[in-house]
C-alpha positions, -999 to +999 in steps of 0.1 A: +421-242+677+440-270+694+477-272+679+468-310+674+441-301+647+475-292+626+484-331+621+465-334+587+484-305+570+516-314+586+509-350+575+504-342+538+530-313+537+556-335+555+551-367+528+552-342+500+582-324+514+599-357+522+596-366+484+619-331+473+642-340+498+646-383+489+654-363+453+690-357+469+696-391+488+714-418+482+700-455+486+707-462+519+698-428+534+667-427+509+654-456+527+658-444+565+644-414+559+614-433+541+613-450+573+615-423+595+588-401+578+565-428+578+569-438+614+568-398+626+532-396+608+521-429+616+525-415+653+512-386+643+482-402+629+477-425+660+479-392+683+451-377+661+429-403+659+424-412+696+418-370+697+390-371+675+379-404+694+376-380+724+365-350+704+337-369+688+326-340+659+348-336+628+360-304+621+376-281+592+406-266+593+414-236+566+444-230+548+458-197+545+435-165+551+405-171+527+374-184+539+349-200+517+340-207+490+376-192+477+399-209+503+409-245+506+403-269+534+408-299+548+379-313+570+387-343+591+368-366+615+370-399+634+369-420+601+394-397+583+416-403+612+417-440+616+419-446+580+448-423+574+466-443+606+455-476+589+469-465+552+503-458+570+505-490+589+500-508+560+518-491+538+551-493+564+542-530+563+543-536+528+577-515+525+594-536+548+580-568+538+594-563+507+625-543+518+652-571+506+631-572+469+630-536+465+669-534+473+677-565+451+653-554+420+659-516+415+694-504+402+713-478+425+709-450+401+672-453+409+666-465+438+662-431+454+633-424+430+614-454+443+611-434+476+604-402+460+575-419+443+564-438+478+565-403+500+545-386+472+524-417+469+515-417+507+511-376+502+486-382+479+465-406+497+464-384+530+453-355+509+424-375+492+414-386+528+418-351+546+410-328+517+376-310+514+380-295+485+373-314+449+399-290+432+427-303+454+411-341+455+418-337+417+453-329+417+461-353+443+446-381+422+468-374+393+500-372+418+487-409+430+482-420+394+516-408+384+533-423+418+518-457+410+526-454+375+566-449+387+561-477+416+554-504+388+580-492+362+607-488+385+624-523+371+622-508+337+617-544+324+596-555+295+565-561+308+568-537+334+567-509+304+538-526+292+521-527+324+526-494+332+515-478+298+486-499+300+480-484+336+486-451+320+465-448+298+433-466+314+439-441+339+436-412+322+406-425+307+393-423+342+411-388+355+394-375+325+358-385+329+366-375+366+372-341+356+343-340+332+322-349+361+335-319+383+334-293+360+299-301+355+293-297+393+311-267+399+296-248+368+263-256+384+271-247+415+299-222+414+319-241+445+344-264+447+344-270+485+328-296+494+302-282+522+295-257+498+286-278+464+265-299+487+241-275+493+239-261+464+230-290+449+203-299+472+186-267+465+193-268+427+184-310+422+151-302+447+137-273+417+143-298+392+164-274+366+194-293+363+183-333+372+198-344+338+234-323+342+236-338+376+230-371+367+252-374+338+279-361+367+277-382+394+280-413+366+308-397+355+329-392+384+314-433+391+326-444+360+361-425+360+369-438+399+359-470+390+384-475+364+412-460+383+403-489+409+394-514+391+361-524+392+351-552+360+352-545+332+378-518+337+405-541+357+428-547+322+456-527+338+458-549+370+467-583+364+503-567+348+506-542+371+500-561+402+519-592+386+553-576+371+561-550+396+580-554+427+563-572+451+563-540+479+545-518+449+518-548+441+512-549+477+506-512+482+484-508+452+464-533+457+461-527+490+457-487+492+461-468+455+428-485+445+408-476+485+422-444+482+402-435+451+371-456+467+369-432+498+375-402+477+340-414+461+325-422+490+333-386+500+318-375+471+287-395+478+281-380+511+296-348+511+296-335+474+261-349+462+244-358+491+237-401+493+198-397+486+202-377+460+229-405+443+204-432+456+179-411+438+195-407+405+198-451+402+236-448+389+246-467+424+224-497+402+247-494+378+276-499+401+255-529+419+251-549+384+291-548+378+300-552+416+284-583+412+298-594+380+336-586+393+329-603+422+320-637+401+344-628+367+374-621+393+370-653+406+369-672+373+400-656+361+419-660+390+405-697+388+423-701+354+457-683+361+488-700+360+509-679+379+504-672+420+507-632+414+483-632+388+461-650+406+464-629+436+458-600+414+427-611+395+415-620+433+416-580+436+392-576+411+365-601+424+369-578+460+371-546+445+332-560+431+323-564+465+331-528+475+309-517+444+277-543+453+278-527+486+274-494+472+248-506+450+229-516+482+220-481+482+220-479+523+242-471+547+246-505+559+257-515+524+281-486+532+296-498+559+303-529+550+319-518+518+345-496+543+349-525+562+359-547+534+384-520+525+400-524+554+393-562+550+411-562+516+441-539+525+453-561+551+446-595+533+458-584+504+491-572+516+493-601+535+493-623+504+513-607+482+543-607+507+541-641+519+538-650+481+572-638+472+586-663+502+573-689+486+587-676+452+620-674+466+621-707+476+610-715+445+640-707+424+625-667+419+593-687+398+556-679+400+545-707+384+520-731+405+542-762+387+572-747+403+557-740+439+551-775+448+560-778+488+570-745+488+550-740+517+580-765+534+609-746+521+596-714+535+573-723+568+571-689+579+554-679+546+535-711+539+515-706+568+511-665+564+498-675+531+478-699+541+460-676+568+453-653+546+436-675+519+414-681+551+403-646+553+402-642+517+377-676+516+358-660+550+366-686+572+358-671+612+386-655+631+397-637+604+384-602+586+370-617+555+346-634+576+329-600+585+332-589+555+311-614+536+284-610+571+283-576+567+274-576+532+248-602+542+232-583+568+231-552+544+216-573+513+187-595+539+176-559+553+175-546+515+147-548+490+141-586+475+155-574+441+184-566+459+188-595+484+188-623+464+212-613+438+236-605+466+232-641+489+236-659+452+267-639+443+280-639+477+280-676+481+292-684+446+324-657+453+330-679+487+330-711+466+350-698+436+375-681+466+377-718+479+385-732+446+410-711+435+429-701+472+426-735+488+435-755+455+473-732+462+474-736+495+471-776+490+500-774+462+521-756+485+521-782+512+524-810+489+556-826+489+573-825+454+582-855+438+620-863+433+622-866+398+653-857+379+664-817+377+665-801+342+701-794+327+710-765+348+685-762+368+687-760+406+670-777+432+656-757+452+662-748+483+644-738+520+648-708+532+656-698+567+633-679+587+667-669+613+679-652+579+649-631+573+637-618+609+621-587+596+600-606+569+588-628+599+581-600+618+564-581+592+539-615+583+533-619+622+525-583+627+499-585+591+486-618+605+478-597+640+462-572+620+435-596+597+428-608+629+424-581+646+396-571+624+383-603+624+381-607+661+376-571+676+350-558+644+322-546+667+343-514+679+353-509+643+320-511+629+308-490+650+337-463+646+326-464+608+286-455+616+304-428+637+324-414+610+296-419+584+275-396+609+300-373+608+300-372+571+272-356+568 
C-alpha cells in the first residue's frame, strides 16, 4: 500500500486530535493552530486527490488487524477526495471571513472551545466522507450534530439558546430515525460495512422475504437525514440557527453541516442499498414531491423576511429542495446535478453570508433591510461580493448557479413526462422567486439613503474601509474565484462526479 493511501486516517485522526489539544489553548494560540491544522490537511487533501486522479479506482484501507465484516474501514475514491479538499477550503474560508466577528463575539473564557468544536466539526465531516462503515458514519453524525449545536450557542445569547435547543432537538428526531433505519439493516443483514450490507441486501431484497423491512429502512434513514439537513417541512431549526449565530458558524453550516449529511445519504444510496433497489422501493418520490415544495416554500419565506440573515437562511431551504428533486429524478443524472449543486450551494452560500455581515457593519451591526439602505456604498468590497453571489444564487451565466439550474434541466427533459414537467415549472418559478427576493436586496443596497434626520442617539453610519479589512477582501475575492470557477470550468467537474459515481459502485 502506498504511504499516501494513509491521508484519510491521518486527516480525521489529526482534526479529532487537534480538538483535545485546542482544550488547553488559549485564544490566540487556539486560533493558529486552527489555522495550521486546517491548512496541513487541506494540503494533505490536495496531495490525495490529484493521486486518486492518477490512480483512477477507489480503494479501502482497513483499520487495525480485522478484516471484514468485524473490522472498520475507510474506503475512498476520486469523489471522496475532491470533496474532502473542497469541505476544507471552504470551511478555511468561512473561518477567516469571519475571523474579526468570531474574535469580537465570543468571550475569552470560551473562545478556545469554539475551535475545539470547529476541529471536531471538520473531523466529523471527513469521517462521514471517508468512512465505509454505517457504525462509525453514526457516531460521526452525532459528533457533527453536537459540534454544530456548540458553533451556534457559542454567544450564549437569548436567541442563540433558543436556536440551538430547537436545533437540538429536531436533530435528534432525525439521529433517531437514522438509527432506527440502521438497525433494521444490519439485523437483516448482520454487516455494518458498507460492501458487505450491500450485497447482502441484493440477495435478500431479490427473494422477496424482507421487501417491507427494507422499505420502511431506507425511508427512515431518508426521513431522519433530511431533517438533520433541512429539507421542507423539517427546516424549523434553520432560520434561528443560521440567523443568530456568528456569522463564520451560519456560513459553515449552511455551507457544509447540512452536504455532509447529504453525501452520507448518497453513500447510502449507492453503496449501502444499492440505487435501483431505492429507485425500486418509490421512497426517492417521496423526496422528489418535498424537494419541490422547499424549493418554491423557501423562496416565499425568504420573500417575506425582514432581516438579510434570515433571508439568506430561508434561501438554504429552497436549495437544499433542489438537492432532494434531483434525487427524486431517480437517475444518475439527477445525481449529479444534485452533487453539483452541493458544491454550487457551499460556495454561494458562504459567499453571502460573509459579505452580508460587511454590509451589517456598515450598517450600525443591523440586519434589517430598512437599515441597509446604500450599504452596498459604505462597504464596496462587500456590496459587490454580495451582489455576485445573488447572481449565482438567481443562475445568471458565469457563475455556478447557472449549472446548477442546467443540470437539473438536462436531468428532468431526459426523465419521464411525470417527472419533467413538474421540475421545468418548479425550476423556473425558484429562478423568479430567487430574482424577487435576491435582486430586490441587491437594489436596496445600492440605493442611496435619504438624509433625513438621525434618531436620538443614534449614529450615522459609517463606510468602512476595505485598507482596514485586507483579509476579508481577500477571503470574498478568493470565494468569488471559486463560484466562478465552477461556473466557468464545470465540464471537468462534472465529469470528475460521473467518475466518482462509477466508483461508487
Amino acid at each position: 500500500m502506498d504511504f499516501i493511501q494513509n491521508v484519510p486516517f491521518f486527516s480525521i485522526l489529526l482534526s479529532l486530535g487537534s480538538g483535545v489539544l485546542t482544550s488547553i489553548m488559549n485564544r490566540r494560540i487556539a486560533r493558529l493552530w486552527n489555522t495550521f491544522i486546517l491548512t496541513v490537511i487541506s494540503i494533505m487533501s490536495a496531495v490525495f486527490f490529484v493521486y486518486m486522479i492518477g490512480r483512477g479506482e477507489s480503494y479501502v484501507f482497513m483499520m487495525g488487524h480485522f478484516p471484514a465484516p468485524w473490522g472498520n474501514e475507510i474506503r475512498a475514491g476520486v469523489l471522496e477526495a475532491g470533496m474532502a479538499l473542497f469541505f476544507c477550503i471552504v470551511m478555511f474560508l468561512c473561518i477567516k471571513g469571519g475571523q474579526e466577528h468570531i474574535d469580537k463575539e465570543i468571550e475569552e473564557p470560551k473562545a478556545n472551545l469554539y475551535y475545539i468544536m470547529l476541529n471536531l466539526l471538520l473531523s466529523s465531516l471527513l469521517a462521514l466522507i471517508y468512512t465505509n462503515d454505517l457504525f462509525t458514519a453514526y457516531v460521526f453524525v452525532e459528533i457533527n450534530t453536537i459540534s454544530a449545536c456548540g458553533l451556534i450557542m457559542i454567544t450564549n445569547e437569548g436567541r442563540t439558546i433558543e436556536a440551538a435547543t430547537r436545533y437540538m432537538i429536531m436533530s435528534s428526531l432525525g439521529s433517531g430515525l437514522l438509527l432506527l433505519g440502521l438497525c433494521i439493516l444490519y439485523d437483516i443483514t448482520g454487516h455494518l460495512l458498507m460492501s458487505n450490507m450491500k450485497n447482502s441486501l441484493a440477495a435478500v431484497y431479490a427473494q422477496g422475504a424482507y421487501n417491507t423491512p427494507i422499505i420502511a429502512s431506507i425511508g427512515m434513514v431518508c426521513v431522519g437525514l433530511a431533517i438533520k439537513s433541512a429539507l421542507y417541512p423539517f427546516h424549523t431549526w434553520l432560520p434561528d440557527a443560521y440567523g443568530y449565530s456568528t456569522v463564520s458558524s451560519a456560513a459553515i453550516l449552511s455551507s457544509l453541516v447540512s452536504k455532509g449529511y447529504i453525501f452520507l445519504l448518497i453513500k447510502i444510496f449507492y453503496r449501502v442499498v444499492g440505487f435501483d433497489i431505492v429507485v425500486d422501493s418509490k421512497v426517492i418520490n417521496i423526496l422528489f414531491v418535498f424537494g419541490l415544495l422547499g424549493m418554491i416554500m423557501g423562496s416565499v419565506n425568504a420573500i417575506q423576511e425582514k432581516d438579510i440573515r434570515r433571508m439568506v437562511a430561508f434561501s438554504s431551504v429552497a436549495q437544499i429542495g433542489y438537492i432532494y428533486m434531483g434525487f427524486g429524478l431517480g437517475t444518475s443524472a439527477g445525481i449529479v446535478a444534485s452533487i453539483f449543486h452541493i458544491l454550487s450551494h457551499a460556495s454561494t452560500k458562504s459567499l453571502l453570508f460573509i459579505a452580508g455581515v460587511g454590509l451589517t457593519d456598515a450598517s450600525n451591526d443591523s440586519k434589517k433591510f430598512v437599515d441597509l439602505t446604500g450599504s452596498g456604498y459604505r462597504n464596496m468590497v462587500a456590496g459587490i461580493a454580495f451582489s455576485l453571489g445573488a447572481c449565482s444564487m438567481v443562475g445568471i451565466p458565469l457563475f455556478s448557479g447557472f449549472i446548477s439550474k442546467m443540470l437539473f434541466a438536462q436531468a428532468a427533459v431526459s426523465n419521464s413526462l411525470t417527472k419533467m414537467l413538474p421540475t421545468l415549472i418548479c425550476l423556473a418559478i425558484s429562478t423568479v422567486l430567487n430574482a424577487i427576493y435576491f435582486m430586490k436586496t441587491v437594489i436596496l443596497i445600492y440605493t442611496p439613503i435619504q438624509k433625513v434626520p438621525s434618531k436620538e442617539g443614534e449614529p450615522e453610519p459609517k463606510k468602512v474601509e476595505s485598507r482596514n479589512h485586507p483579509v476579508y477582501n481577500v477571503v470574498l475575492l478568493c470565494m468569488i474565484i471559486l463560484n466562478m470557477i465552477l461556473g466557468c470550468c464545470s465540464q471537468p467537474i462534472v465529469t470528475w462526479i460521473e467518475t466518482g459515481l462509477e466508483m461508487f459502485q
